[in-house]
N, C-alpha and C positions, 0 to 999 in steps of 0.2 A: 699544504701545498697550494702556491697561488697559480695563474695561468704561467707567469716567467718559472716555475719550479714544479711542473706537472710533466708526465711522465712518458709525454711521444715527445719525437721531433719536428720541425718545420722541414717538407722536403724540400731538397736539396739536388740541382740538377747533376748532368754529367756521372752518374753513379746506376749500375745496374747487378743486381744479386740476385742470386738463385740460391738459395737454402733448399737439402734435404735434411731433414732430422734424419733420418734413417743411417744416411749415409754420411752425415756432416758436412756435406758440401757446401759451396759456394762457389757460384759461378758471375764474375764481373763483366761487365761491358759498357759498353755508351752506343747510342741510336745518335747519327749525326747524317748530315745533308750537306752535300756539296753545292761551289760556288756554279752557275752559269757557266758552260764554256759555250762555243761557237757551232760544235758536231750536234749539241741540242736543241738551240734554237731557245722558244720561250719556254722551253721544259728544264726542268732539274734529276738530278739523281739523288736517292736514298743510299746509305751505307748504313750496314749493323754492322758492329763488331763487337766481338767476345773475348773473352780474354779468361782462361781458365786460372785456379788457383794453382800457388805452387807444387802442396801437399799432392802425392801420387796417390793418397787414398780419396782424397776427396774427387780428383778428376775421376777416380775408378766410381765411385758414389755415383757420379751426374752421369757419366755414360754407361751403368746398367739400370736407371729410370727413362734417360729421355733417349728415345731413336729421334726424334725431330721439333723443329720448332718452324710451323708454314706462320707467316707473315701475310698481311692485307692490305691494302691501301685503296681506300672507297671514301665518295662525297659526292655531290650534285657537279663538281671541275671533273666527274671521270664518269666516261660514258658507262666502262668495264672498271670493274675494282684490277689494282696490278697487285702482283703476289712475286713472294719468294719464298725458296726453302731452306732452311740449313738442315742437313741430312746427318745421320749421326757418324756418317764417315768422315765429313767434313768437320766435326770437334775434336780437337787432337789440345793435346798438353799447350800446342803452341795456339790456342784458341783456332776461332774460325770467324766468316764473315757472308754477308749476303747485299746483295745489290738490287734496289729495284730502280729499274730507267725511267725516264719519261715523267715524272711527278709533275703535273702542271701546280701553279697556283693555287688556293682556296681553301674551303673549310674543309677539313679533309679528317678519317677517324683510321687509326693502326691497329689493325685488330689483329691478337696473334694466339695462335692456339700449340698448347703442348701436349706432345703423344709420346704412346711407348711402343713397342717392335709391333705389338699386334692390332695398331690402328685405336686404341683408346684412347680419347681425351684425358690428358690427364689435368692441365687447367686452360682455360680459355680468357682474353679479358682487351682491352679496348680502351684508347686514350687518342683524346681530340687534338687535333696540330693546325691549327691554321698557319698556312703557308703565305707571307707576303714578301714581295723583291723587295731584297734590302733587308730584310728585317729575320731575326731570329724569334722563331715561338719555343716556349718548352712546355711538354707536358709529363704526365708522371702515369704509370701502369703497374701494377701489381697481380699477379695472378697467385692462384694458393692449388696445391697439389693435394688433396683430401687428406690420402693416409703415409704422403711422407714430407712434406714440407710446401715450401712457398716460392715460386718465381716473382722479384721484384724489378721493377725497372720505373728509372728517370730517364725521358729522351728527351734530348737538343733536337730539332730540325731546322736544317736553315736552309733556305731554296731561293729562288730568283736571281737579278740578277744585284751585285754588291751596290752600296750606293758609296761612293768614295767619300771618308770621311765622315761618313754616319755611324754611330752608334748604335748597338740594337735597341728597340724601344719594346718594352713588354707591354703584354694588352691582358685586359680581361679576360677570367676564364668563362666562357658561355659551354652551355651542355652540348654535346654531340644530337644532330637532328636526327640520329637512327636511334639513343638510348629509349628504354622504355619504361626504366624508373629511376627516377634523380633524387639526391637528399643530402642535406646539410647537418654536418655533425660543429655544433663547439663548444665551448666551454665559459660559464655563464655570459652565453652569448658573442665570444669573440672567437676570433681563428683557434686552432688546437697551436699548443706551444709547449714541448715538451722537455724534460729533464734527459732523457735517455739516447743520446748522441747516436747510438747505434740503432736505434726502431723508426723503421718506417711504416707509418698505420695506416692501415688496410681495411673496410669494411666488407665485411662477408654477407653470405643470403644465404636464405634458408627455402623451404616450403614450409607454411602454418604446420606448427607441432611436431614436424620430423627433421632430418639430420641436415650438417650443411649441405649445400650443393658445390662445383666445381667454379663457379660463375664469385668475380669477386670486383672489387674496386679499390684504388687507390685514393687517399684522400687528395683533392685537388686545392692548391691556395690554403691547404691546412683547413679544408673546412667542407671543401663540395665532394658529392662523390656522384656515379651515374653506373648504370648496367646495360650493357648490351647483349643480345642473342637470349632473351625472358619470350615464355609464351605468352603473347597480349592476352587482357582480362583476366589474366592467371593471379592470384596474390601472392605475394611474397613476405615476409618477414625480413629487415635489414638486420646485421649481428653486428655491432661494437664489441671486439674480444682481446683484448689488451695482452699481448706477450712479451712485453720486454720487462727491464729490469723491475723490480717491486718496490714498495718506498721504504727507505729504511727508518724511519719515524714517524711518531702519529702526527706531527703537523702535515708529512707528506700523503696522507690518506686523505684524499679530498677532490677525489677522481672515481667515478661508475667503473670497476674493471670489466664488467661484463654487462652488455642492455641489447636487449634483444624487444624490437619492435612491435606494434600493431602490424598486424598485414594488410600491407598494401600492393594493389591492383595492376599490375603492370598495363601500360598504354600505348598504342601505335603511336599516340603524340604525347611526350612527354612535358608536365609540367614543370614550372622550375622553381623554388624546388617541390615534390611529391610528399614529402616525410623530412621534418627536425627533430632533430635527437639532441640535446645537450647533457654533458657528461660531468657536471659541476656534481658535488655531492661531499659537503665533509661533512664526513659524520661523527665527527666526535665523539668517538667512541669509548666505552668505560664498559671492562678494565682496559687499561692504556697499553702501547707498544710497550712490550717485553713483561708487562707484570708478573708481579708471583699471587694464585690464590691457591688455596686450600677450600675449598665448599664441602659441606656437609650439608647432612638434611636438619642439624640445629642452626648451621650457622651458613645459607647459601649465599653465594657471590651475587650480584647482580649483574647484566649485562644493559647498558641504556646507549642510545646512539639518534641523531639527528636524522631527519625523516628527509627522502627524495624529494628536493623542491620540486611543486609544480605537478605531482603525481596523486593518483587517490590509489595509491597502496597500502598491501598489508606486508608481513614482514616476519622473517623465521631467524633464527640466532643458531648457526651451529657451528660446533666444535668437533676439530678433527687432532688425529694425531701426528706424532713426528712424521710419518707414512703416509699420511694425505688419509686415511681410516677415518669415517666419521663417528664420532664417537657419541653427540648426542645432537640432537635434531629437536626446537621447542615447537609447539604450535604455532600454529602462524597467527601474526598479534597485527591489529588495526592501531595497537599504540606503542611505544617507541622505547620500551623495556620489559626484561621480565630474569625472574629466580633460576638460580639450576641447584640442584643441590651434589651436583659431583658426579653424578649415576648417569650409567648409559641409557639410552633409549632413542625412539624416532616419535619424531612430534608429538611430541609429548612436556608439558611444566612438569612434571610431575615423573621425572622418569624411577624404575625401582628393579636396571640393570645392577652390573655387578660396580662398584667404585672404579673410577680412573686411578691409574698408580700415579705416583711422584712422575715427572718428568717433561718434556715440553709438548707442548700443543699450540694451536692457533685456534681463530673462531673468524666466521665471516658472518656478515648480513644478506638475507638474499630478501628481493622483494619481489612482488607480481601485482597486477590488477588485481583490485577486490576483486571479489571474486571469479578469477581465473587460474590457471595452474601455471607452474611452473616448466618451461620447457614446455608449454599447449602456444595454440593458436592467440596470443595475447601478451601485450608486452611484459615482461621480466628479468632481471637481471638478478648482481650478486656486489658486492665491494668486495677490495682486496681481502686476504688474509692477514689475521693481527695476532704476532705469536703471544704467546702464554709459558708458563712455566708452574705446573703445579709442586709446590711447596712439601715438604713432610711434614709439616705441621705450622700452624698460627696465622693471622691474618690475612688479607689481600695487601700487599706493598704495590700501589698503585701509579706509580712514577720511572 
């Protein structure tokens, strides 16, 4: 998979989703800004609008998670941040909408937060607009709902006053002056460009060594991302965690599905950027997409696969089953192959479980800092899954 056939998409404005797994929802809208009139003078107004799906299960989904969604609008142009709310009475089948007045000019950051009936944050996140007359900014926001899915949003704003006959002109993305930790993700070295029309990629955060947190970003320009509302001095872990479609060939395997950071130090002044991540990675893997082996302890399969550019890692080979069951787990290797001979076991060459039956499997590669752990305070990741099919009998057919 090259960067034109890799596996996110370039965002894309005018488009806003709210996904629950739980519930299967999806909730649309678009953030847009009206023109200038004469009752406001040199200020503008905000409009959100929402726009529910048509399925009656999935509207029931979004409104037994979200009692509300409060909006913000803050920068150095506003003495007070202005806010809105959309309240859960006001989301009905026929969507709903919020207004906020007065939007002067300037650098400005939309921070909005989602809750449920009893005041819990369920995600929180923040995306930068400079506002100029005349001209339209877009920026893009993503939030993630822990334990049942992800609020997504691309916002338009256009504010001031029209300039006739002009065109909107886009501008560079610069970080938000409130973020407190910025980072650049791409793919050897260029914007992210992805194959899956439907994914929009998201960077999540962690704290060193334990679970996500609610706090997330969207990628900006296919490449920037930034965090607002982090305890300064605090460190953080960035998370790369790829959910969309998977590749369905080994040429498409050539993308980190999972990279999970060094921890980095949240700061009152952020730098630009704090943390790069690039997600290049083919690792040419052997046995190939879809193989058949048969391993024994006379006759074991081998696993060999190309190493994370640019990393001083080491590197574990496991196999799971049709069930996502991991079935054998090797030691973790400083070099870039190693034998199974068919038997269960955890980290272990040499495992002396019970045989795998006939049937399918996959195997992924996870790696970590020399010596660090996996899922610890240090960066680690995983490639996708590469299915397998163990055979009833005779060779690896490796193509």
């Amino acid at each position: 998979m090259n960067r034109r056939n890799a596996t996110a998409v370039s965002l894309i404005a005018l488009t806003l989703g709210i996904g629950i797994i739980a519930g299967c929802a999806d909730l649309q809208g678009v953030l847009t800004g009206s023109t200038q009139d004469q009752s406001q003078g040199s200020f503008g107004k905000v409009l959100f609008q929402i726009a529910l799906p048509s399925s009656e299960r999935q509207i029931a989904g979004v409104l037994d998670v979200v009692d509300r969604i409060e909006l913000s609008l803050s920068g150095s142009a506003l003495s007070t941040p202005l806010s809105s709310t959309i309240s859960k009475s006001e989301i009905s089948s026929g969507g709903a909408s919020a207004t906020i007045e007065r939007v002067p000019p300037g650098q400005l950051l939309l921070s909005a937060s989602v809750l449920d009936g009893i005041g819990n944050v369920l995600a929180t996140g923040s995306a930068p607009v400079t506002v100029v007359a005349g001209r339209q900014a877009t920026a893009n926001m993503t939030l993630t709902i822990p334990t049942t899915g992800s609020v997504g949003s691309t916002i338009t704003l256009e504010e001031g006053s029209p300039v006739p006959g002009a065109s909107p002109s886009p501008s560079s993305f610069s970080f938000s002056p409130t973020a407190q930790l910025t980072g650049k993700i791409t793919y050897d070295g260029s914007p992210l460009e992805f194959a899956d029309d439907n994914y929009d990629p998201v960077m999540k955060i962690k704290e060193p060594g334990l679970t996500l947190l609610g706090h997330s970003s969207a990628v900006f320009e296919n490449q920037y991302f930034q965090y607002v509302g982090l305890t300064e001095s605090k460190p953080y872990q960035v998370v790369w965690d790829y959910q969309g479609q998977p590749p369905a060939s080994a040429a498409a395997i050539n993308t980190i599905r999972l990279f999970v950071s060094d921890p980095i130090t949240a700061s009152a002044v952020a730098v630009d950027p704090m943390v790069a991540m690039d997600i290049m990675w083919e690792t040419k893997a052997s046995p190939n997409y879809g193989a058949y082996i048969h391993p024994t302890t006379d006759n074991p399969v081998s696993f060999s696969f190309s190493k994370v550019p640019h990393l001083d890692a080491e590197y574990q080979v496991d196999v799971f089953d049709v069930n996502g069951a991991r079935q054998w787990s090797s030691a973790w290797l400083t070099s870039s192959s190693v034998s199974w001979n068919g038997r269960k076991g955890t980290e272990t060459n040499t495992p002396t479980g019970a045989e795998i039956s006939p049937g399918s499997y996959s195997y992924s590669i996870k790696f970590r800092k020399v010596g660090g752990t996996f899922g610890g305070a240090n960066y680690y990741g995983e490639s996708f899954r590469i299915p397998l099919q163990k055979s009833l009998s005779g060779p690896v057919i490796n193509d």
